[in-house]
Each structure stands twice: as structure tokens, then as C-alpha cells.
LUMNU-424741 format. One record per residue (C-alpha): residue number from 1; z, y, x; chain; residue in one letter. Coordinates in nm, 3 decimals. Example, Ala and Ser with C-alpha at 12.3 -4.5 7.8 and 13.67 -1.06 7.14 Angstrom:
<tordos>
TORDO   resi         z         y         x   chain   resn
TORDO      1     0.780    -0.450     1.230       A      A
TORDO      2     0.714    -0.106     1.367       A      S
</tordos>
This chain:
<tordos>
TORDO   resi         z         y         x   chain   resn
TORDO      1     4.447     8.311    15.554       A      X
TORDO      2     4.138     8.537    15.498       A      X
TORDO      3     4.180     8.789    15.792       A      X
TORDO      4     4.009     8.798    16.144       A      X
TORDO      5     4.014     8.530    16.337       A      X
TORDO      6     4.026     8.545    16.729       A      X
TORDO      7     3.849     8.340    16.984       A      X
TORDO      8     3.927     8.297    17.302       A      X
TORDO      9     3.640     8.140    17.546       A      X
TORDO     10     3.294     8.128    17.516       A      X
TORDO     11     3.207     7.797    17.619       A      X
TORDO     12     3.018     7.560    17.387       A      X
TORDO     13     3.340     7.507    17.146       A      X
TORDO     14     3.381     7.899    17.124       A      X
TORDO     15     3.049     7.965    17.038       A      X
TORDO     16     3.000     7.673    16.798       A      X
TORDO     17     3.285     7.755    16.604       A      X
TORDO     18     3.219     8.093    16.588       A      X
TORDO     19     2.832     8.040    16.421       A      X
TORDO     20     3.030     7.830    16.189       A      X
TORDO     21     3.223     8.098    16.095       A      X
TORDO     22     2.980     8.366    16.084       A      X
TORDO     23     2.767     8.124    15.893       A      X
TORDO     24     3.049     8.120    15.651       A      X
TORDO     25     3.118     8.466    15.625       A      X
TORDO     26     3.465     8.461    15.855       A      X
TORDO     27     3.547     8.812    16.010       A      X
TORDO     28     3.565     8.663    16.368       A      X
TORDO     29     3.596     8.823    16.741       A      X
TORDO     30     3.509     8.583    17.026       A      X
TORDO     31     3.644     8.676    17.388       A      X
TORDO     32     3.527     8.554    17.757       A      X
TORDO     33     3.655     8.597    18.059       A      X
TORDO     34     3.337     8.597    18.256       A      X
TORDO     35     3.123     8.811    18.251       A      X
TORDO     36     2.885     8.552    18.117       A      X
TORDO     37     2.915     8.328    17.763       A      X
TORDO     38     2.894     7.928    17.846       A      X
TORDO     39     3.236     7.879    18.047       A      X
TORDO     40     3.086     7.531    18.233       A      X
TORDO     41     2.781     7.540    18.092       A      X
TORDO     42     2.605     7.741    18.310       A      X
TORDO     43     2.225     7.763    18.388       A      X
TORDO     44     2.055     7.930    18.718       A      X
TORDO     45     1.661     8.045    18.669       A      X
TORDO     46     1.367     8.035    18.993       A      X
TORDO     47     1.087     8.194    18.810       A      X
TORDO     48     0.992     7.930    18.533       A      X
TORDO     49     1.225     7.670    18.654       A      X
TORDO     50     1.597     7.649    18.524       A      X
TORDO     51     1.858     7.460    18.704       A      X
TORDO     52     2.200     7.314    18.531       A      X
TORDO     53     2.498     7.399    18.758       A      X
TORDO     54     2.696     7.283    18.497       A      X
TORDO     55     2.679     6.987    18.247       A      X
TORDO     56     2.323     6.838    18.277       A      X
TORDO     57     2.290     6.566    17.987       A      X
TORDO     58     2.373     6.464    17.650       A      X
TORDO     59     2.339     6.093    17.476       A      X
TORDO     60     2.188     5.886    17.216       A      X
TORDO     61     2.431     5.835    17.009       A      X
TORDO     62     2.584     6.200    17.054       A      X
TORDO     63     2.498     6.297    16.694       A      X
TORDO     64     2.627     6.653    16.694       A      X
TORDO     65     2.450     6.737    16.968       A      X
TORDO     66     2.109     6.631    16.875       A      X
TORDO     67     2.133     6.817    16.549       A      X
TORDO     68     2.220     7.147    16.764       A      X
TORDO     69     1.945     7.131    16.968       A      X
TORDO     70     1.717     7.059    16.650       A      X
TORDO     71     1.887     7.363    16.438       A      X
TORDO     72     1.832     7.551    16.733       A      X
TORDO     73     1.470     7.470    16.789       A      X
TORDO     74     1.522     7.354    17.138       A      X
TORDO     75     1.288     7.076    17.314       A      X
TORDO     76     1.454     6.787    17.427       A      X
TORDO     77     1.338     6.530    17.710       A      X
TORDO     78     1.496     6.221    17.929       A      X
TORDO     79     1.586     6.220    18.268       A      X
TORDO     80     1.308     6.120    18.517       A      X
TORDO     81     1.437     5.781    18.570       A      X
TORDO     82     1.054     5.592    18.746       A      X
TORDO     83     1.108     5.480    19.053       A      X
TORDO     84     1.335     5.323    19.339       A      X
TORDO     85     1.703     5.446    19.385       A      X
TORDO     86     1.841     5.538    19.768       A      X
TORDO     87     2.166     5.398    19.878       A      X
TORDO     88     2.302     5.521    20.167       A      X
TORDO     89     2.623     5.352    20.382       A      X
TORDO     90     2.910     5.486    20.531       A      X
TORDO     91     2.708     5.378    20.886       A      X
TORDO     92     2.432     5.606    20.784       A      X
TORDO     93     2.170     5.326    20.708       A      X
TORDO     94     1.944     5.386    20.428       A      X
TORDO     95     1.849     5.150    20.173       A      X
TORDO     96     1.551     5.192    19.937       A      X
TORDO     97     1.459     5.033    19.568       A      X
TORDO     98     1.842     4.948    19.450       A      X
TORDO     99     1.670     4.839    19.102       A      X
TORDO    100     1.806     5.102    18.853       A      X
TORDO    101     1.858     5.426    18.801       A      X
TORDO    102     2.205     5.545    18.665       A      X
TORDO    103     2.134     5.796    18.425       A      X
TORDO    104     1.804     5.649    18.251       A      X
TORDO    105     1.844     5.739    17.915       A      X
TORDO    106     2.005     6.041    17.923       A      X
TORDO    107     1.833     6.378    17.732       A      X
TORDO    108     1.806     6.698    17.907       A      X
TORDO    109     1.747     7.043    17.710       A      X
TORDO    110     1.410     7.248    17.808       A      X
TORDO    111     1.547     7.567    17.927       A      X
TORDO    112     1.873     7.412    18.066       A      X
TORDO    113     2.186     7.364    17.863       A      X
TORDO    114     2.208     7.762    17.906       A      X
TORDO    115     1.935     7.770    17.633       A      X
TORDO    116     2.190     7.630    17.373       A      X
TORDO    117     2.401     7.920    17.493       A      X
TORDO    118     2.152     8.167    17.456       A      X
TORDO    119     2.035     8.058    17.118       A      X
TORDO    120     2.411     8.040    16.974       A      X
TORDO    121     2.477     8.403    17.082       A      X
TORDO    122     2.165     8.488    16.942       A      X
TORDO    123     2.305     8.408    16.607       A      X
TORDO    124     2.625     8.638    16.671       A      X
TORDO    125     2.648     8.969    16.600       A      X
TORDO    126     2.709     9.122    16.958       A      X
TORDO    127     2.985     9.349    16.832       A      X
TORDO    128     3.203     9.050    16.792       A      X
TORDO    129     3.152     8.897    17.166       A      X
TORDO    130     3.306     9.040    17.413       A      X
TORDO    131     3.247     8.943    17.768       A      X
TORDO    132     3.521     9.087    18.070       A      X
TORDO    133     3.780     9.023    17.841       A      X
TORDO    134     4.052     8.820    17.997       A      X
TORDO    135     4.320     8.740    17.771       A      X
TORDO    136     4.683     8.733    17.893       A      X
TORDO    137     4.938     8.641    17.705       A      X
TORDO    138     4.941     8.514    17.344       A      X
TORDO    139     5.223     8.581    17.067       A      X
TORDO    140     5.332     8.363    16.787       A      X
TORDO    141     5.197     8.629    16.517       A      X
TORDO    142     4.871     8.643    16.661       A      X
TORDO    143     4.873     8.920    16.882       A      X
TORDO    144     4.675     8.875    17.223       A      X
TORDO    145     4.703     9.092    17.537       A      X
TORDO    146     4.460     9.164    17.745       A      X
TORDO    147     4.411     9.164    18.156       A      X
TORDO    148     4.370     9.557    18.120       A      X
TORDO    149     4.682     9.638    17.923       A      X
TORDO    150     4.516     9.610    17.541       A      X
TORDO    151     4.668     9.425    17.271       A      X
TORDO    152     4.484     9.345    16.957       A      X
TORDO    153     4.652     9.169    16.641       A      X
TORDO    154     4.493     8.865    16.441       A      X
TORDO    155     4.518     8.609    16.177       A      X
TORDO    156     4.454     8.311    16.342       A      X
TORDO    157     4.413     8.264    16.695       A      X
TORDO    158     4.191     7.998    16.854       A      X
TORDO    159     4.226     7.894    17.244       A      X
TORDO    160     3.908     7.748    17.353       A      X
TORDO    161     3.986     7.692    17.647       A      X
TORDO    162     4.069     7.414    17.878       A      X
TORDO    163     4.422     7.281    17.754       A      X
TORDO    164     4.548     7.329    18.144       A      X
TORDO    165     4.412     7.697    18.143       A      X
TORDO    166     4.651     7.772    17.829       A      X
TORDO    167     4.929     7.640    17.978       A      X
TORDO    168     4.865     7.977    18.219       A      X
TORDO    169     4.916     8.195    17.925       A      X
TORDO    170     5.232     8.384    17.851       A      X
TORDO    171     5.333     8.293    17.531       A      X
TORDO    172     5.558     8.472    17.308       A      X
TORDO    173     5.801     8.292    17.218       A      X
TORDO    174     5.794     8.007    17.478       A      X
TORDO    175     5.625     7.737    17.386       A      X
TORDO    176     5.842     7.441    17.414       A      X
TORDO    177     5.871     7.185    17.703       A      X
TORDO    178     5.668     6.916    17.469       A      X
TORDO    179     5.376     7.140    17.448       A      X
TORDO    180     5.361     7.279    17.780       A      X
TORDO    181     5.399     6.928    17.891       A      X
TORDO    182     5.141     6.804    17.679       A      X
TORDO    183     4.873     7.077    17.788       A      X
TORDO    184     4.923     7.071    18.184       A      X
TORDO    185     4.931     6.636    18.141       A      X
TORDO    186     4.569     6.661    18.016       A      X
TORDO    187     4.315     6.709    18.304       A      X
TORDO    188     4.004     6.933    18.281       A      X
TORDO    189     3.672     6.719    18.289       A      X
TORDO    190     3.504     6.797    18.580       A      X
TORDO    191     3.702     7.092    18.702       A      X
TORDO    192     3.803     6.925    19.050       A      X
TORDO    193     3.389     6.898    19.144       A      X
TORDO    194     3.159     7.047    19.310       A      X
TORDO    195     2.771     7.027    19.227       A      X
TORDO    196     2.462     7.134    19.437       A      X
TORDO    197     2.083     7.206    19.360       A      X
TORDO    198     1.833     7.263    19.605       A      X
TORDO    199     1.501     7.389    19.480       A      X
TORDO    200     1.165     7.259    19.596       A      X
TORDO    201     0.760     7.376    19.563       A      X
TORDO    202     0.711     6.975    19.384       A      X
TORDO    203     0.912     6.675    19.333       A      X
TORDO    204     0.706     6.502    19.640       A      X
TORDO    205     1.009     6.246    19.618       A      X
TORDO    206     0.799     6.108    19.287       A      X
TORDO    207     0.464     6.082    19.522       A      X
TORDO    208     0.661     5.840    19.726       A      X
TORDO    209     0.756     5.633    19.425       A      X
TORDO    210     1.108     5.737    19.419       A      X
TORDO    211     1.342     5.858    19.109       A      X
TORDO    212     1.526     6.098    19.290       A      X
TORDO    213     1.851     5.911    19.215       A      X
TORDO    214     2.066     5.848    19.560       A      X
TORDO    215     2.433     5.746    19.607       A      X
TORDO    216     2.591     5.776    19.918       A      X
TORDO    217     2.929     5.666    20.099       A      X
TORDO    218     2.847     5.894    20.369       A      X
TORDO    219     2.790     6.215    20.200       A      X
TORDO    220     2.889     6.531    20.141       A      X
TORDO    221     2.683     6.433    19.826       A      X
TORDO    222     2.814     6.070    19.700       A      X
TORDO    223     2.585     6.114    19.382       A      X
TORDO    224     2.219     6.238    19.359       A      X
TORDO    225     1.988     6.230    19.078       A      X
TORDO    226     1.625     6.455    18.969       A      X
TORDO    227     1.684     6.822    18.840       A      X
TORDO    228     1.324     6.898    18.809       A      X
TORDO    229     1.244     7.157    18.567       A      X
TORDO    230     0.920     7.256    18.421       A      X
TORDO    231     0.727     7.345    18.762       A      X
TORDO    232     0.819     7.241    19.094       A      X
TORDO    233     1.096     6.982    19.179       A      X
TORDO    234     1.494     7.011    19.215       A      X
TORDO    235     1.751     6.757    19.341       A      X
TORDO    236     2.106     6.768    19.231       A      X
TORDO    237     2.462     6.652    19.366       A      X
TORDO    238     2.744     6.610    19.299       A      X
TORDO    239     3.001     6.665    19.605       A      X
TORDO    240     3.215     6.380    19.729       A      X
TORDO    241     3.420     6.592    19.957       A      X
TORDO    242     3.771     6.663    19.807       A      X
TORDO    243     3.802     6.972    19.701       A      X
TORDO    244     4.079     7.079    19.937       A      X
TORDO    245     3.841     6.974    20.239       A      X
TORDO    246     3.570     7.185    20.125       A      X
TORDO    247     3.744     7.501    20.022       A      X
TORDO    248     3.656     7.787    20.190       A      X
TORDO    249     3.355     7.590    20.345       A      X
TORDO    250     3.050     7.694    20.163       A      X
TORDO    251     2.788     7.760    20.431       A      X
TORDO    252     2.901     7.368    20.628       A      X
TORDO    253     2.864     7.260    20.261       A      X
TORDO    254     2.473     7.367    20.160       A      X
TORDO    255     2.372     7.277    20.543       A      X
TORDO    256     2.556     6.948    20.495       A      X
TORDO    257     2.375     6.831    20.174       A      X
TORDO    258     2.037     6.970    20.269       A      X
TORDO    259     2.092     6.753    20.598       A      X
TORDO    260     2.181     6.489    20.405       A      X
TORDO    261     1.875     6.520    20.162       A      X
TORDO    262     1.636     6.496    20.431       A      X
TORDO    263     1.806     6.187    20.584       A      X
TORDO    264     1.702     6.063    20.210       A      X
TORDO    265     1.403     6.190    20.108       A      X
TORDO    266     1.285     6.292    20.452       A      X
TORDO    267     1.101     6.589    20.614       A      X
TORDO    268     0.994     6.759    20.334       A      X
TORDO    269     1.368     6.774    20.178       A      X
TORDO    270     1.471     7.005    20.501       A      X
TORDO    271     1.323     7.332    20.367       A      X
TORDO    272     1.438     7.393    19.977       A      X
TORDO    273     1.319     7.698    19.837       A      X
TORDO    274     1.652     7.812    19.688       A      X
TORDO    275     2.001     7.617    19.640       A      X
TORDO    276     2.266     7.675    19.431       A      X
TORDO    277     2.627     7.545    19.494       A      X
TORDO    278     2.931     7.609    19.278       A      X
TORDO    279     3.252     7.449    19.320       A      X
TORDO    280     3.424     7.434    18.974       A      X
TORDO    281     3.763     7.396    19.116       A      X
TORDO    282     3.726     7.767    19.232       A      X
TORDO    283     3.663     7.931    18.880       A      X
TORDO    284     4.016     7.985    18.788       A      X
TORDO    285     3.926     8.017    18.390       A      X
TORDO    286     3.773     7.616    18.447       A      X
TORDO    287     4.041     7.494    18.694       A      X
TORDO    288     4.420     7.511    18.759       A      X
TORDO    289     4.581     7.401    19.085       A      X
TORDO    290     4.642     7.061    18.933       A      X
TORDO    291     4.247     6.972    18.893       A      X
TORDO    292     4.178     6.984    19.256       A      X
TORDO    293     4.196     6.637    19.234       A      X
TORDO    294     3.856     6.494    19.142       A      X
TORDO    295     3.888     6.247    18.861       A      X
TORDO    296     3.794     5.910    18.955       A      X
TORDO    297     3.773     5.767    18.549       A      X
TORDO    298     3.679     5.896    18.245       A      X
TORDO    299     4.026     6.003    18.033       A      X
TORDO    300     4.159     5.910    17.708       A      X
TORDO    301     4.118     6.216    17.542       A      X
TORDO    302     4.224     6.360    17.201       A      X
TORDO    303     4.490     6.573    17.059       A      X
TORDO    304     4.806     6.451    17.154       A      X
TORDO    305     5.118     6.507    16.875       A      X
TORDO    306     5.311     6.786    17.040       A      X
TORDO    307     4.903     6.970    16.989       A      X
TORDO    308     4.884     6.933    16.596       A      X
TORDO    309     4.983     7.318    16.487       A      X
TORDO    310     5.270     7.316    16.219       A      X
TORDO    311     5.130     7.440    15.864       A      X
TORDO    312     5.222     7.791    15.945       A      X
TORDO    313     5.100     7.800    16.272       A      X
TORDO    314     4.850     8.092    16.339       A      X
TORDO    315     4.741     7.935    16.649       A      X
TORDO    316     4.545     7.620    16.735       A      X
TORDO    317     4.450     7.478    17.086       A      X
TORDO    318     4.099     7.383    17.121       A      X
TORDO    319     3.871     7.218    17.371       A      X
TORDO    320     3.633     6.928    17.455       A      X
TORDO    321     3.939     6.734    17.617       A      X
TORDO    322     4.136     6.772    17.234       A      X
TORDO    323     3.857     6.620    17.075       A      X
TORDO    324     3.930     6.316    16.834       A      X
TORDO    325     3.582     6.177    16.994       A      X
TORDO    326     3.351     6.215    17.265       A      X
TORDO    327     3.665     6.404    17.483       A      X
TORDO    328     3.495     6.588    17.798       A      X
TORDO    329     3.133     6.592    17.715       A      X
TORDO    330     2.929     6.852    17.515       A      X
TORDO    331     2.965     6.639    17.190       A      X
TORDO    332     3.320     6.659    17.211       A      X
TORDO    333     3.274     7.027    17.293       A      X
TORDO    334     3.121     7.050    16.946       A      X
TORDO    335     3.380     6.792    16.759       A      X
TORDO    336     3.631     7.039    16.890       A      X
TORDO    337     3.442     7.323    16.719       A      X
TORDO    338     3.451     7.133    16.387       A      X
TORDO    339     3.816     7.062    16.390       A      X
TORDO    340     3.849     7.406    16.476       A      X
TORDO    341     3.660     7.523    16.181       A      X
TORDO    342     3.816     7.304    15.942       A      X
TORDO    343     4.190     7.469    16.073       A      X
TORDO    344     4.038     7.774    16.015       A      X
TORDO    345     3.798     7.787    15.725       A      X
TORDO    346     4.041     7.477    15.469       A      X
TORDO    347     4.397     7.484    15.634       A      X
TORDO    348     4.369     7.153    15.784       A      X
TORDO    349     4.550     7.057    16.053       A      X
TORDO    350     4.271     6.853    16.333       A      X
</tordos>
């Protein structure tokens, strides 16, 4: 197949694979539902300082990823890891210096993981991304239809998109009860959480030798690390507070964690500049009733049989969770990309 090739969702795999295929000459049109490119990658700006509301980290080890951020001339720097860790009990008592911090090692992007965004549509001609565009329903030969009524033909169709999030499409014909039943078994990474920033003048936690890594049995927050950007200081959280409990409750939420950060990190924690709180289970192109459910181990991941298109498939299902490696994290976000591209661009199946 030589024609046009549609995309649907912007996140990282969307927007890798379609540099790939622009790089390789592919007629291509890439379409998000938000009104913003990333899908879960998303970045928040204060002035000069960037906050991840999204994923926060990559790996050693995470090969595809490194070379990204290199191609794309991005800086890359570890998580502030000096210091003593907080632990804090169910009873409330708090316990400094717990020896460690759990994310030492970890690389974080200058600019926020929204700069890898930025860069890769910077490489796309903007007449073939299209933001507001929420697809509907999908058709065996190709043809998608739109939220607003449009219906647009293509060669190949590729669903970036979380494999529970497909399973929402009407598909024409029916797909069968094995790959229905594949896509809605396979749970979105991260979609059942919650995360919180709140923004500070400086990281005075570092002044009184501390990491800014917490964990907490009490909460709302149970996990708490450094978000620090360029200028001034950031904590982060993510929420251990089910997401049924906290929906609808976003004002008890910020005043719960900002309470809790200054039983933490004391006075000075009380008065954040800014926060930032998004609940992932609410964004209905991340999350599907079934990830309320916060996941409490990492998944086995990868493409399951029922997944692998048939030879004269024009469509292909494609996300971080389908990934032969690295399932749920950005790397696997970009392995999906390649297997993508190699469907695409050679025939193969992933």
C-alpha cells in the first residue's frame, strides 16, 4: 500500500510514527482529540519553570528514548535524589532520613516531557495534524468518522490510542468477541491516577537536607518526590485516594495535599505559588470506566494474538501497552511507533 495513511492520537506513539513517516516520504494525516498533541504527556509552564502532569522520567537502559531526546537536541538531567526521604504513618507520625530515595537514577527532559512533544510537531507539516478531531467510528476499508459528522477514507489506519479507548469505537464490521476481549482485558498505564504539583519561590526542602521524596500511608498523596524545574522548586504526588473517592472532589483534594505537604516539609510548604492537579481517570480519551481502578503492579504487556492484523488488514492497533518491550512507559510508547512503522512502511505484521 502506497496511499495515505491515518493516525489516530497524538500521544508520543502518534507523533513518533508519524516523523517516521514523513521522514520517509509517507502521505500521512495524524488526528487528536484534544485540543492539545501529547495525549498523557502533558507539560504545565510558571514563567521559566515547566511542570510534568504527566509521565515525568525515562531510564538508563531505555535506548529509544535517549536517542530521541539526542535527535531532538533536548538536555537531559537526573532526578534530585541528595538527601533524606520522609515517611509518614497511617497515625500521622513523621519519620525523617529513610536511607534512599526511590527514583535516583531516573532522567528528566529540560523543558518537561512536553518539549519532546513540541519538537516532534515541529518536524510535521501542520496541515497534516489536526487537533479537535475526535474520531468515532472506524470501518474495515479504512474509512473513519468523525465526532462532527465527517468521514474521510484511507489506506491504512493506525489507532494510537490506548487499546481500552478503541474498544469505544464503532467498528464496521464488528470486531469479533476475541478482539474486543483482548483490547478491554489490557489496562491503561496510569489511567486510574491522579497526580499533583504545587509550585514554590525555591526548593527550601533541599536547605533542610531533604530530597523531596515522601511516602505516606496517611495521604491523600501516598507518593512524593522533587519536580523542580529550572528556577524555583516544585513537589509532586501522586494521589492514593481511589479514584471513585475523589471524583468530583477537586478543591478537598489540592487543600488536602497542600495540608499534607506542610505536615512534611513544614511551614513554608503551606503557601505554593501555583498547583496543578489532574486526575487521569477523568480524561475520557486516557481512561475508560474499567481503569478507575488504580493499578497496584506493573502489567505484562505486549500484543496479544487476537491484536496481530491479518495480511490484508488496513488497520493496526497501536499503543505503549502493545509494545513487544518496555509496555507502559515512554520507551514502549516509541517501540510501539516502530512496529507501527514497520506495518506501515514493509508490510510486516508487529
Amino acid at each position: 500500500m502506497s496511499g495515505t495513511v491515518a493516525i489516530v492520537g497524538g500521544g508520543l506513539t502518534g507523533l513518533a510514527l508519524a516523523s517516521r513517516l514523513h521522514e520517509a516520504g509517507r502521505a500521512f494525516r495524524l488526528f487528536e482529540g484534544r485540543d492539545r498533541l501529547g495525549g498523557r504527556i502533558n507539560t504545565a509552564q510558571v514563567g521559566s519553570q515547566w511542570f510534568d502532569l504527566g509521565p515525568s522520567w525515562f531510564w538508563p537502559g531505555q535506548p529509544r528514548m535517549a536517542a530521541l531526546v539526542q535527535h531532538l537536541g533536548l538536555e537531559v538531567f537526573p532526578q534530585y535524589a541528595e538527601g533524606a526521604q520522609i515517611y509518614e504513618t497511617a497515625q500521622g507520625a513523621v519519620i525523617r532520613d529513610r536511607g534512599f530515595a526511590s527514583m535516583q537514577g531516573s532522567l528528566r527532559v529540560r523543558g518537561g516531557m512536553g518539549a519532546i512533544v513540541q519538537r516532534l510537531s515541529e518536524l510535521l507539516p501542520e496541515s497534516r495534524v489536526k487537533t479537535g478531531r475526535v474520531v468515532r467510528s472506524v470501518s474495515g476499508d479504512g474509512t473513519l468518522g468523525f465526532a462532527d459528522g465527517d468521514q474521510q477514507g484511507f489506506d491504512q489506519v493506525v489507532l494510537a490510542v490506548p487499546p481500552r479507548v478503541a474498544a469505544e469505537l464503532d467498528f464496521t464490521p464488528d470486531l469479533s468477541a476475541s478482539k474486543l476481549s483482548a483490547l478491554r482485558g489490557i489496562p491503561t498505564w496510569m489511567a486510574g491516577h491522579a497526580k499533583f504539583v504545587a509550585v514554590y519561590d525555591t526548593a527550601f526542602w533541599r536547605e533542610d537536607g531533604l530530597s523531596g521524596d515522601a511516602s505516606s500511608q496517611r495521604g491523600p498523596l501516598a507518593e512524593i518526590h522533587d519536580a523542580s524545574a529550572d528556577t524555583g522548586g516544585a513537589l509532586f504526588g501522586f494521589l492514593g485516594v481511589p479514584a471513585t473517592a475523589r471524583a468530583g472532589q477537586r478543591e478537598k483534594v489540592i487543600a488536602a495535599s497542600v495540608a499534607q505537604l506542610e505536615r512534611l516539609f513544614g511551614p513554608r510548604a503551606a503557601s505554593p505559588v501555583e498547583v496543578f492537579y489532574t486526575d487521569w481517570s477523568e480524561e475520557p480519551l486516557t481512561a475508560v470506566s474499567s481503569d478507575q481502578a488504580s493499578l497496584t503492579h506493573h502489567p505484562a504487556y505486549g500484543r496479544p494474538q487476537a491484536l496481530v492484523p491479518a495480511p490484508d488488514s488496513r488497520i493496526l492497533f497501536a499503543a505503549t501497552e502493545l509494545a513487544s518491550e518496555m509496555g507502559g512507559y515512554l520507551e514502549g510508547a516509541l517501540a510501539a511507533a516502530d512496529e507501527a512503522a514497520a506495518w506501515v512502511l514493509a508490510g510486516s505484521a508487529p
